[in-house]
C-alpha positions in Angstrom: 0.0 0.0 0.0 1.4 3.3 -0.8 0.0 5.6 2.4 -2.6 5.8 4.6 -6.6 5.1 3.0 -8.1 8.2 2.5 -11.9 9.3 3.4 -13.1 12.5 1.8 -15.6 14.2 3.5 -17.7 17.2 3.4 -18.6 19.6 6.4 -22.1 18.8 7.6 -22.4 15.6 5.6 -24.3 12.9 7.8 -22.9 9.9 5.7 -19.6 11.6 6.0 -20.1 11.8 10.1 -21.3 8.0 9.6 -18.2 6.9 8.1 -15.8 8.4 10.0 -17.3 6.3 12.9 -17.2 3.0 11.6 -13.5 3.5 10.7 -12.7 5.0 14.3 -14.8 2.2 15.8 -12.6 -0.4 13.8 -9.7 1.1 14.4 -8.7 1.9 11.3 -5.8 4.5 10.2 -7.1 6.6 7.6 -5.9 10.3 6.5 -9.4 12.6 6.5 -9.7 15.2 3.5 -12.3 17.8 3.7 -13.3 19.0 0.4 -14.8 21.9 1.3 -11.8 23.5 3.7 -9.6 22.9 0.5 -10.0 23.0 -3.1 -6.7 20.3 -3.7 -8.7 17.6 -1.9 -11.6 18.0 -4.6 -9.6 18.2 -7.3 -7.8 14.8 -6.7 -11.8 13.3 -5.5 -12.9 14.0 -9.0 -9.5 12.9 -10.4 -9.2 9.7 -8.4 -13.8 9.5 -8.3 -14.9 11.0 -11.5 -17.3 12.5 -8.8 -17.7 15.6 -6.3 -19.9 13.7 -3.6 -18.9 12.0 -0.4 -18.0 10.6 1.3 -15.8 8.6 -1.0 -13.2 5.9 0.2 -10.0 5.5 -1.6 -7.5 2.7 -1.3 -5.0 2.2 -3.9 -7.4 1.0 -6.6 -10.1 0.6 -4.2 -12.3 3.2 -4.6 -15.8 3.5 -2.7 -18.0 6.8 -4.0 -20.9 8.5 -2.6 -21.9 5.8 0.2 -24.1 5.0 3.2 -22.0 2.7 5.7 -24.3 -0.4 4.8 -22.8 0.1 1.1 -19.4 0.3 2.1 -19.5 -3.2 3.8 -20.9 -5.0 1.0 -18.1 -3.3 -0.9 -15.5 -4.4 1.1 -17.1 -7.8 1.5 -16.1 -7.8 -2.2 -12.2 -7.2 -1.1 -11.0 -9.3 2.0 -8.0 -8.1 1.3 -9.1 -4.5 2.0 -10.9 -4.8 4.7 -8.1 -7.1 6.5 -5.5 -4.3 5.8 -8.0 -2.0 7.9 -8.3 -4.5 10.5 -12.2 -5.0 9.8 -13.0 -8.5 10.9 -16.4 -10.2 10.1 -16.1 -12.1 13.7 -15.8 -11.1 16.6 -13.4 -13.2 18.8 -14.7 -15.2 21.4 -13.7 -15.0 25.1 
């Protein structure tokens, strides 16, 4: 992996609010760009996207646009390896 996943988010975005959660709550290291506080961070969305909305996960070649959390987890049910890299685990251990 080259550097850290990146989320892009938007002030006031409830999906945006949503994701950042479910990373935090998994642990995972991601580097947050707000689109709206700088006009470089939406440039490369819609270079990396072909889109402006968010939030919008990207991963290498992984990219996740315009998503609810529900959506994002069948996307990365799609890419084990992804999701292991965050440290997402469909189980829970036991004890």
């Amino acid at each position: 992996m080259k550097g850290d996943p990146i989320l892009y988010v938007r002030r006031g975005c409830q999906w945006c609010r949503e994701a950042r959660n479910f990373f935090a709550t998994h642990g995972a290291s991601l580097e947050i760009r707000d689109v709206d506080e700088d006009y470089v961070h939406l440039q490369r969305l819609v270079e990396v996207s072909g889109q402006a909305n968010t939030p919008t996960f990207e991963m290498d070649d992984f990219i996740v646009t315009d998503f609810n959390v529900d959506e994002l987890i069948d996307e990365l049910d799609e890419r084990p390896d992804i999701k292991r890299s965050l440290g997402i685990l469909d189980d829970e251990p036991v004890g």
